[in-house]
C-alpha positions in Angstrom: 111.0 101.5 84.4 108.6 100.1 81.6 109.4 97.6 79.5 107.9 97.7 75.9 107.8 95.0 73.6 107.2 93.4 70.3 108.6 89.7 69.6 107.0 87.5 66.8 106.5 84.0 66.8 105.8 81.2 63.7 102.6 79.5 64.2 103.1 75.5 63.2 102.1 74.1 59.8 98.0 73.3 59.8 97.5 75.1 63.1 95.5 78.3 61.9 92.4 77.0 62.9 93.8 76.3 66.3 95.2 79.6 66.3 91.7 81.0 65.8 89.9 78.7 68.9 92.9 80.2 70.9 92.3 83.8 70.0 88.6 83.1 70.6 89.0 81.6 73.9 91.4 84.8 75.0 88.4 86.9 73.7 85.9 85.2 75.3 87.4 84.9 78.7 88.6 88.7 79.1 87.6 89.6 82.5 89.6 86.6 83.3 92.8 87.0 81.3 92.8 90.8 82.8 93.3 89.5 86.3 96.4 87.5 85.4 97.7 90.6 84.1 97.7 92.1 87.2 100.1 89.6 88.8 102.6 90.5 85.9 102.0 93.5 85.9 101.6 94.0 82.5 99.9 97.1 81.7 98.9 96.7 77.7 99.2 93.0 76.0 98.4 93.0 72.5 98.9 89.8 70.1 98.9 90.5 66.4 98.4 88.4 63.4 100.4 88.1 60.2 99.8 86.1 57.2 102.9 86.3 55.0 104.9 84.3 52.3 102.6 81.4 53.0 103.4 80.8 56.7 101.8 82.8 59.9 102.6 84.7 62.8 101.5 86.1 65.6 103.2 89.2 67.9 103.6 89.7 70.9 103.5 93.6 72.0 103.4 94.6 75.6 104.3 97.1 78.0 105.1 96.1 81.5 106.2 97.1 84.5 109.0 95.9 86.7 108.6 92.9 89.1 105.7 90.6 87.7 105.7 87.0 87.5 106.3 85.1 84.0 103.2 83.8 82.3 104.8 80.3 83.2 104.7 80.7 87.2 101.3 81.5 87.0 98.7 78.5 88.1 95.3 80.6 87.2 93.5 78.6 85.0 93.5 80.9 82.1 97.0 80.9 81.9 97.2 77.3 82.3 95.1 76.7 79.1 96.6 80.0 77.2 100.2 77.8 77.6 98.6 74.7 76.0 97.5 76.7 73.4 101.0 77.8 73.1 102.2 74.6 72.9 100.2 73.1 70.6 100.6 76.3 68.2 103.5 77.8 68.3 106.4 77.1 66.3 109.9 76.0 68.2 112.2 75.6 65.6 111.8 79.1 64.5 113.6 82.1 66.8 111.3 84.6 68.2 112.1 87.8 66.1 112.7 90.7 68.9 111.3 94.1 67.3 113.7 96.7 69.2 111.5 99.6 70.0 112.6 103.0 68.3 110.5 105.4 69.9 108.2 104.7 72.9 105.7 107.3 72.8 103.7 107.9 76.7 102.5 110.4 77.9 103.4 111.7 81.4 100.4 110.8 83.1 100.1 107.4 81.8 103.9 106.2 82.9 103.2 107.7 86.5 100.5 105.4 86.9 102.5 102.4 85.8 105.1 102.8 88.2 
């Protein structure tokens, strides 16, 4: 069974520009971060970005399949560096807001290849 997605997270005070050399790094190093998916089997990662009431956020939305490692087992060195990007960005004091998923909307063909 797939599990879908969406949590958002509050970027620290002053970080934005951070937040941009972290995006840009992710960007730049895609045939890379696309291996790592592999091992979590995460079929579609997505991060989104929100400025609102004067603070920022990013989401998270995925779509994964069952039985891949956490982000935080990994040792590739992209995920090594994504996490201290993490760190240094994201915003601990705030709760990750879980979106619950209304309608999940795949076709047939797509969900038989993810399992």
């Amino acid at each position: 069974m797939v599990q879908v997605e969406c949590t958002r997270f509050k970027v620290k005070e002053g970080k934005s520009a951070v937040v941009d050399e972290w995006l840009q790094f992710l960007n730049d190093n895609m045939k890379d971060v696309l291996v790592t998916l592999e091992g979590e089997k995460m079929y579609v990662e997505t991060i989104l970005r929100e400025h609102k009431d004067g603070s920022e956020y990013l989401y998270w939305y995925s779509v994964q399949g069952p039985g891949g490692i956490d982000v935080e087992e990994s040792t590739h060195w992209i995920d090594v560096k994504h996490l201290a990007y993490w760190d240094k960005c994201i915003d601990n004091t705030f709760r990750p807001e879980e979106l619950t998923p209304a309608v999940v909307m795949i076709p047939q063909r797509v969900r038989q290849v993810m399992q």
